[in-house]
N, C-alpha and C positions, 0 to 999 in steps of 0.2 A: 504494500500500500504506500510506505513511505519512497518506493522507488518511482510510483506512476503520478505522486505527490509532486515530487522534485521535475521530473521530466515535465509536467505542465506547467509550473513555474517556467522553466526554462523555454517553452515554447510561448508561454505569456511574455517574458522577458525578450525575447528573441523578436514577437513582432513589434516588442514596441518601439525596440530599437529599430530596427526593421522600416517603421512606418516613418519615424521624425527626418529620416535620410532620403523621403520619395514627395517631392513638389509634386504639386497635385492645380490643377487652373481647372475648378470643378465646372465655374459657367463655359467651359469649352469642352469641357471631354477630356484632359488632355495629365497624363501623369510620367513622371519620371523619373528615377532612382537619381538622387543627388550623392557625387561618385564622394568616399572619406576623404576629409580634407580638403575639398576644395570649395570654392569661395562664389556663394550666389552674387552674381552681378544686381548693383541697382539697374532700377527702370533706363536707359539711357545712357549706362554707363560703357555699352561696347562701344557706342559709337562718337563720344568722346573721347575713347582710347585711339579708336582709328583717326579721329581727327588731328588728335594731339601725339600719337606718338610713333605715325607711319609716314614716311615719307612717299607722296603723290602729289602731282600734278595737280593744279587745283581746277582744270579741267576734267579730269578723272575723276579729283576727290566731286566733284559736284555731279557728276553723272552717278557714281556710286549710290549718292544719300539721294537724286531725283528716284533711282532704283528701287530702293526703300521705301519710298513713299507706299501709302496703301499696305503697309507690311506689320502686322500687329508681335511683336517683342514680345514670346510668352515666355521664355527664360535663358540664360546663360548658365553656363558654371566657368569660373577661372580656375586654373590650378596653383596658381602664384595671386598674393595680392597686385594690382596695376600700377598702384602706388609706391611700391617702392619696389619694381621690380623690370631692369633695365632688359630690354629682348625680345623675343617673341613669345607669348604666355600660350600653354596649352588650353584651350576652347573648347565648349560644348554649346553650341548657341541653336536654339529652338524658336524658328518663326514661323504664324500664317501668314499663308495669302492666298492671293485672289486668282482662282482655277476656271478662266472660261472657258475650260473645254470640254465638252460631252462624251468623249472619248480618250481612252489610254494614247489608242494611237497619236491623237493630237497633240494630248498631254508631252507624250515622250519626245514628240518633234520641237514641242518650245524649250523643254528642258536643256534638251542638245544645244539647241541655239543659246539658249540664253550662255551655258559651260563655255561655247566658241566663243563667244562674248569678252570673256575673262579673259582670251588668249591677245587683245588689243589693250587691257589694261599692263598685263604679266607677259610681254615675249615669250619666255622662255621659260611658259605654259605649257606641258604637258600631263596626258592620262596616264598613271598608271596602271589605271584599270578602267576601259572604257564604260561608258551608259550600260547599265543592264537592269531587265528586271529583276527584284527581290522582293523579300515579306518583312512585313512588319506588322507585329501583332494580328494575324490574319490577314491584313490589306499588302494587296499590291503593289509594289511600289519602283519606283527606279533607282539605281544609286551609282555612283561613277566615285574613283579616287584619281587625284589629279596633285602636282609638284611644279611650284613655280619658287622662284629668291620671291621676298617681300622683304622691303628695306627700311627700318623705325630707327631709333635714337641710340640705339645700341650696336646700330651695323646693321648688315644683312645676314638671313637666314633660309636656307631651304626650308618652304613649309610645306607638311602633308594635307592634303584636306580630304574627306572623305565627305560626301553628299549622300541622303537621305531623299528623297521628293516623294510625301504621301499624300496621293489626292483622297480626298474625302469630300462629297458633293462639291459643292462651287467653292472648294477653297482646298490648299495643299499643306501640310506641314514640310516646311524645309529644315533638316535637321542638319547642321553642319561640325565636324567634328574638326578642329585642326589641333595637330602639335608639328613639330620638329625633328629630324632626322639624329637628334645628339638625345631629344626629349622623349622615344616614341611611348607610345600611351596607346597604343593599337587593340592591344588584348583589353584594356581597360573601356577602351571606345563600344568592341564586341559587345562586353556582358552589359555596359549601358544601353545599348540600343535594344535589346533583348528583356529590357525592366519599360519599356514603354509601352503604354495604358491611351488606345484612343475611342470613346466612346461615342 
């Protein structure tokens, strides 16, 4: 008795840790394991980062943030504070937006477009793993990993990025995963993607 005592305890103990680690945006449907140790972005705060600590074009930089527009910020995770932290920080940024396309197929042809897109900001853009489809949580979904330099306050850095694209009615979550070739977080990016909840 005292052994099936303790094992529930531990299973009580276990979600509750379990749960205070999984952000949850309940008016969207939307949940995700927040990885140990790393640091929930405020509202706004990626994209002060990119403003302030990436070097681009302010041609680019304004195409970028026109980009965004219409893109609802449902959360990030940093791996490093931003604040006192000189480089390229490893990233989990989770956004909607806006899917007018009635079909996969169509879907998958703006996705593509928009990845070639990337290759007029970043040269010396490429896939390491082209457009495919894949599942998340049941749905559908596209995802490509792609390696360009991106240049901030600290120097330049090879970054990895790994794309998500889940269409869900008229709207898609874009789940973006980036670290660095000195940084990788690969396996760690896996099992997050695999704790997402879309309802």
């Amino acid at each position: 008795m005292m052994k099936k005592l303790n094992f529930l305890v531990l299973v009580f103990v276990t979600n509750i840790s379990f749960s205070q680690n999984v952000f949850k945006n309940e008016s969207i449907g939307f949940s995700i394991e927040q990885p140990s140790k790393w640091i929930k972005a405020k509202e706004g705060q990626t994209i002060e980062n990119l403003k302030s600590n990436v070097k681009l074009d302010d041609k680019v930089l304004i195409k970028l943030l026109e980009q965004n527009k219409g893109t609802i910020e449902v959360v990030s995770f940093f791996k490093y504070p931003i604040e006192t932290t000189v480089g390229i920080i490893p990233t989990i940024k989770v956004n909607l937006r806006s899917n007018p396309h009635k079909n996969f197929a169509d879907f998958r042809k703006s996705i593509e477009e928009s990845l070639i897109g990337i290759k007029k900001v970043f040269p010396d853009f490429k896939y390491t793993s082209e457009p495919n489809e894949s599942v998340v949580d049941g749905k559908k979904c596209l995802t490509a990993s792609c390696i360009y330099t991106l240049t901030g306050k600290g120097g330049s850095a090879k970054v990895k990025i790994i794309v998500y694209a889940i269409p869900v009615k008229d709207q898609f979550y874009q789940v973006t995963l980036m670290d660095t070739e000195e940084d990788n977080n690969t396996e760690l990016f896996k099992k997050i993607v695999n704790t997402i909840i879309i309802q």
